[in-house]
C-alpha positions in Angstrom: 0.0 0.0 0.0 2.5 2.3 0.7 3.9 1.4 -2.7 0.9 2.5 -4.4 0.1 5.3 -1.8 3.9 7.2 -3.2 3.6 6.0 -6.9 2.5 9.8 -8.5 5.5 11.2 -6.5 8.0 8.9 -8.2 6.3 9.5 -11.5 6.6 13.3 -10.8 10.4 12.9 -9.5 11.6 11.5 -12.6 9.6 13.7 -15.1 11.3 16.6 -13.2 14.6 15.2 -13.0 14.2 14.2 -17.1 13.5 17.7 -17.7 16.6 18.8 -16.2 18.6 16.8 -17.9 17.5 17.6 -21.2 17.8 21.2 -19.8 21.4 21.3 -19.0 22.8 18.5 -21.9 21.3 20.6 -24.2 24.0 22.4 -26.3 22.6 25.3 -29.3 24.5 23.8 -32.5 27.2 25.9 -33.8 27.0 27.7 -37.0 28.7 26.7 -40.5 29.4 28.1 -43.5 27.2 26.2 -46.9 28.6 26.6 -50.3 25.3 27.2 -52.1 25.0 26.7 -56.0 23.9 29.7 -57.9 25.0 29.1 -61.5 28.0 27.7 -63.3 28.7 28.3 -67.3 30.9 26.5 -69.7 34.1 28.9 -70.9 34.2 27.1 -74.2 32.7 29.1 -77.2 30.2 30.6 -75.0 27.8 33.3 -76.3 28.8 36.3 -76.0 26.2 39.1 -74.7 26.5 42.7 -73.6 26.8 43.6 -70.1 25.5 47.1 -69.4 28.3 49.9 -68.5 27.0 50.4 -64.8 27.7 46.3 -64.1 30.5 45.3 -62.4 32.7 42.9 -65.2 35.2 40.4 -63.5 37.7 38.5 -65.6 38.8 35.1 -66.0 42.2 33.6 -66.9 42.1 30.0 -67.5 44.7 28.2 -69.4 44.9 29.7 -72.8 41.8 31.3 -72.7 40.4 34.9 -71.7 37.2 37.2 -70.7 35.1 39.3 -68.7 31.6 38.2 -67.1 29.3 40.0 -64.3 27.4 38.1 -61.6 25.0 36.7 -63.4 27.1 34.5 -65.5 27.1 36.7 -69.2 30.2 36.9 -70.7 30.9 39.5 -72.5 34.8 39.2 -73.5 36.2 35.8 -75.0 39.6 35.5 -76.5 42.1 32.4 -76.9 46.2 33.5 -76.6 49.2 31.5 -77.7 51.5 32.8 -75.1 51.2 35.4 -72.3 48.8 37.6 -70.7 48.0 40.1 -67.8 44.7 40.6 -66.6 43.0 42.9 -63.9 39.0 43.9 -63.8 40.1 46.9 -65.8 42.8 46.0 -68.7 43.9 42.8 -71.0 46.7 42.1 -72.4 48.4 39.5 -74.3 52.1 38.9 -75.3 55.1 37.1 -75.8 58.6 36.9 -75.1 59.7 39.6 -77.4 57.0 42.0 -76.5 56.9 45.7 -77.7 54.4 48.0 -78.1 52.2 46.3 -76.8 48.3 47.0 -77.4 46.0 46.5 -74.3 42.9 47.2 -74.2 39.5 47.7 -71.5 37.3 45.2 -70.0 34.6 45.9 -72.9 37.3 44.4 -75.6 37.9 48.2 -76.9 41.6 49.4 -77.1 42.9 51.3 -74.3 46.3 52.4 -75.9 49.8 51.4 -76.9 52.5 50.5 -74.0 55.2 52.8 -75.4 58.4 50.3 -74.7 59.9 47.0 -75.0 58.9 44.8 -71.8 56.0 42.6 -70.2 52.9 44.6 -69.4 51.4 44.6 -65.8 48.2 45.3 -64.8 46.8 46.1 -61.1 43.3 47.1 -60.8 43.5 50.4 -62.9 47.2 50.6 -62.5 49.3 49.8 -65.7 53.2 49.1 -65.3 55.4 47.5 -68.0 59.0 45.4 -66.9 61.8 46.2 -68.7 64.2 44.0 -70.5 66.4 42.7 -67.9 64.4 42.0 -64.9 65.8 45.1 -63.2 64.1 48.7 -64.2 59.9 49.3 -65.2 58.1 51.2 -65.9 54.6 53.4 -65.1 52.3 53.8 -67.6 49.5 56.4 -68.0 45.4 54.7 -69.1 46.6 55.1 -73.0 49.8 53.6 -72.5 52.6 56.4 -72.7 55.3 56.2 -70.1 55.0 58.5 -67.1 58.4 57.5 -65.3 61.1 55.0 -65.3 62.7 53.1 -62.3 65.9 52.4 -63.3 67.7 49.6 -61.0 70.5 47.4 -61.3 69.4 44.1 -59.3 67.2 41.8 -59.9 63.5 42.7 -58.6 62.2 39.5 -56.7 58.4 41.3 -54.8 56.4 43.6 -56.4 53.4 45.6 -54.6 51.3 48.4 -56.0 48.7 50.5 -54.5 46.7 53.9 -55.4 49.7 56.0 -54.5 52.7 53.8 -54.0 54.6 51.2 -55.6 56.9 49.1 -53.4 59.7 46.8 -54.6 61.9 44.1 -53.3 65.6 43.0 -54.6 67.5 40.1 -55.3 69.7 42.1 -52.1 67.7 42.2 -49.5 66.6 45.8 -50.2 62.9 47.2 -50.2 61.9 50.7 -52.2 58.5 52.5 -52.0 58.4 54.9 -54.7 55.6 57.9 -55.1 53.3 56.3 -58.3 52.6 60.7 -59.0 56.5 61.5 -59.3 58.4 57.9 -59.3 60.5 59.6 -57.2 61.7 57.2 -54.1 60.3 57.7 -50.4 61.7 54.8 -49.0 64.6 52.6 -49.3 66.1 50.3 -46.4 66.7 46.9 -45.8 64.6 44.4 -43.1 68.0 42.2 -42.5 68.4 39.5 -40.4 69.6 36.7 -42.6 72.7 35.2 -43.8 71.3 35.5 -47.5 69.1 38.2 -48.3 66.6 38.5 -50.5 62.8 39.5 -50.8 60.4 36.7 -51.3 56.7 38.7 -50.5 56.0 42.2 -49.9 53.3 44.5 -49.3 52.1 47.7 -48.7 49.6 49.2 -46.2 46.6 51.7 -48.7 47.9 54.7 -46.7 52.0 53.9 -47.1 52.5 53.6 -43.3 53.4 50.2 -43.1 55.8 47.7 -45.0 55.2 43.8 -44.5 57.7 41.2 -46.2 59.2 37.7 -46.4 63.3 38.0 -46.8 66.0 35.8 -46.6 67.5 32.6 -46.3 69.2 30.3 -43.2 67.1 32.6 -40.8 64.3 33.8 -43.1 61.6 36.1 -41.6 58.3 38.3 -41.5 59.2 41.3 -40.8 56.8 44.9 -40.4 58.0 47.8 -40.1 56.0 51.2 -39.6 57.5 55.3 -41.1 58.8 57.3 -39.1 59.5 60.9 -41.2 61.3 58.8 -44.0 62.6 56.5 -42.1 61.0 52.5 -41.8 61.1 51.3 -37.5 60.5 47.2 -37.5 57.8 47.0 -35.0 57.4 42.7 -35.4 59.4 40.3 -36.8 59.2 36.5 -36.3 62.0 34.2 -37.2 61.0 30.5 -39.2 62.1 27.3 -38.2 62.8 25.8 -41.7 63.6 28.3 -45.2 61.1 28.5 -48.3 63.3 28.9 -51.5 59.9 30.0 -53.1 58.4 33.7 -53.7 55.1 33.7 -51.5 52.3 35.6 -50.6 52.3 38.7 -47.7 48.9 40.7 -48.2 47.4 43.5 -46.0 43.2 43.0 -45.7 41.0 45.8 -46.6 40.9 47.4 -43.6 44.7 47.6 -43.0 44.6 46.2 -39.5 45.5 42.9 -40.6 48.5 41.2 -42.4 48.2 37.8 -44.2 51.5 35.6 -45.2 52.2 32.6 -46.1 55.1 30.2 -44.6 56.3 27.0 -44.6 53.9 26.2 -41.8 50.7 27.4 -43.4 49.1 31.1 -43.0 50.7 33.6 -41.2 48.3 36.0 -39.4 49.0 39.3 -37.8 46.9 41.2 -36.2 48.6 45.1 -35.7 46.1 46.9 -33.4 46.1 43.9 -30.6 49.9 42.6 -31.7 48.9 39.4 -32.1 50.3 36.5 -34.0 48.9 33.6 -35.0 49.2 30.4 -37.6 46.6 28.7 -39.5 47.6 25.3 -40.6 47.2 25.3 -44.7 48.5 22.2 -46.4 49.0 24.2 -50.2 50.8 27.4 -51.1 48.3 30.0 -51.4 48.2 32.0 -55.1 45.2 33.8 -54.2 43.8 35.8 -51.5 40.1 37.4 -51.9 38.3 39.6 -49.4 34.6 40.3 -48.3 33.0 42.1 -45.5 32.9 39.0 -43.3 35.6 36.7 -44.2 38.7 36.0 -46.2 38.8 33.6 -49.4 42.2 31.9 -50.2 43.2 29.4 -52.8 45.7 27.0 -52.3 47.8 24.6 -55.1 49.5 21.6 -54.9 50.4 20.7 -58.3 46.9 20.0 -59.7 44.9 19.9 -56.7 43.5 23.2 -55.3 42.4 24.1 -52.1 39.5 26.7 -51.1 40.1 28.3 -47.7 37.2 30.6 -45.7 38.8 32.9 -42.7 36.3 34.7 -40.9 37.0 37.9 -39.0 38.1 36.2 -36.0 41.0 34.7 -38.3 39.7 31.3 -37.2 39.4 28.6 -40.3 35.6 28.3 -41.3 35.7 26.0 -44.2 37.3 24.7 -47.0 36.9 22.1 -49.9 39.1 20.5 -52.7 39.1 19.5 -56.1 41.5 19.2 -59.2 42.5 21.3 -62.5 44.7 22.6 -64.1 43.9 26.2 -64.0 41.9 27.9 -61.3 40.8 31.4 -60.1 38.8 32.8 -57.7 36.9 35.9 -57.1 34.6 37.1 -54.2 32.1 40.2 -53.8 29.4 40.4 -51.0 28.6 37.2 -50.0 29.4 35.2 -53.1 32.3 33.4 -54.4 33.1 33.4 -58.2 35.0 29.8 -58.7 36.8 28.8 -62.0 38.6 25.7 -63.0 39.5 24.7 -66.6 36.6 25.7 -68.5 34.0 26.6 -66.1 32.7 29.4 -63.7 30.6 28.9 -61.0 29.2 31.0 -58.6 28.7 30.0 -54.8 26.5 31.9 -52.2 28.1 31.6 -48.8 25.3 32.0 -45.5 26.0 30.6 -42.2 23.5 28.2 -41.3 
């Protein structure tokens, strides 16, 4: 009887104590970034339609072939080459090994100009350079072509980083030059030091000029940045690496110039220069590539014919990432989309965190 008589209490004991449980195991599942299908088009012979003035155009370099196509898959720019090119979202190019006067021309297909001298043409957003014979002196070039002043230099240039209003450059020696893209005319010249055998494998440039960020040297190779002070450079972080790359690689300052991006022998360098942080990202592939967004970072990575895509959020914590195989690959990103291509095919991928 006295069973029976406390029966609803036990019955009520463990529905409470359920309940509590479920409470308190409960955990809200984390977030993830989706790679969402929009549309993907075929690069071979594709039909060729008009995209209206106020669109944005983005090109496309893959293998031999050539274009321009806005963001909802038109192309509006198809060529094939036989040799070289240079490409930005505002100027074409193509070329070979004896190039001179060299016609370039807009992201509509309509000439742009001449390039007034003997060398490779070079295109950075709207910024048009041409390298001279030699691999030591180039040149700045104005929207039709004609030269607007020379660097003249006498060892081998081994980093190159252009901005709006400076153009910085790294040598064979160990050296580093920011020159003023109005005049040519050099601001700064020093050297980050350090090694046993100098030389600059990845540079960059901060927008407003005020900071330097390079790769340099071998048996003690190093990141090293370095802030102005009057016209001088003051290294305010360097970090020594274990082990050497003999390879040129990739040092890139984000959009909003408080972080800078490089890549090292043990994967993606990150530094963050308002909290003087450091830290590593373990990627597998040398990065070619590194896109930017509001919310996160894109980079591709290559291993021989395998390539890597890489999503760093703000945080600089590793999101995402997927593989596949090509042998040519690009990748673009604006707003919240990713524009992918490999061999003969774009796609475009929305990217939500669900």
């Amino acid at each position: 009887m006295k069973i029976k008589k406390y029966i609803g209490l036990f019955i009520f004991l463990g529905i409470l104590i359920s309940i509590i449980y479920i409470l308190l195991a409960v955990k809200p599942l984390s977030y993830e970034y989706q790679f969402t299908p929009v549309w993907k088009i075929n690069t071979s012979n594709p039909a060729i339609k008009e995209i209206p003035q106020d669109k944005k155009r983005q090109f496309f370099h893959l293998g031999q072939t050539l274009g321009y196509f806005d963001e909802d898959g038109n192309i509006s720019v198809y060529k094939t080459f036989p040799s070289k090119v240079s490409i930005s979202d505002y100027y074409f190019a193509t070329y070979d090994s004896e190039a001179q006067n060299t016609e370039f021309f807009h992201n509509n297909g309509e000439k742009a100009g001449v390039i007034e001298a003997s060398g490779f043409p070079y295109f950075v957003d709207d910024l048009i350079y041409v390298f001279l014979p030699g691999g030591c002196s180039f040149s700045k070039c104005s929207e039709t072509g004609k030269i607007l002043w020379t660097f003249e230099g006498t060892l081998p240039i081994t980093a190159f980083a252009a901005k709006k209003n400076y153009t910085a450059i790294g040598f064979a020696n160990g050296t580093i030059k920011v020159l003023d893209n109005e005049t040519g005319n050099t601001l700064i010249d020093f050297a980050p030091g350090g090694s046993d055998y100098p030389i600059i494998l990845g540079l960059d440039i901060s927008d407003d000029g005020q900071y330097i960020a390079s790769i340099s040297g071998h048996n003690q190779q190093r990141f090293v940045l370095s802030h102005r002070e009057e016209n001088q450079q003051k290294i305010v972080y360097h970090k020594f690496f274990e082990h050497d790359s003999p390879y040129r690689t990739v040092v890139h300052f984000c959009n909003d110039g408080k972080r800078i991006f490089y890549n090292f022998y043990e994967g993606l360098g990150v530094y963050d220069i308002d909290n003087k942080t450091e830290k590593t990202i373990a990627i597998k592939d040398k990065i070619i590539s590194v896109e930017e967004t509001e919310n996160f970072v894109i980079l591709l990575g290559k291993d021989k014919t395998n390539y890597t895509l890489t999503i760093i959020d703000d945080t600089n914590t590793q999101e995402g990432s997927f593989s596949f195989t090509a042998e040519s690959a690009f990748v673009h990103a604006i707003g919240n989309d990713i524009y992918l291509g490999k061999d003969n095919t774009i796609s475009r991928l929305t990217v939500s965190k669900e």
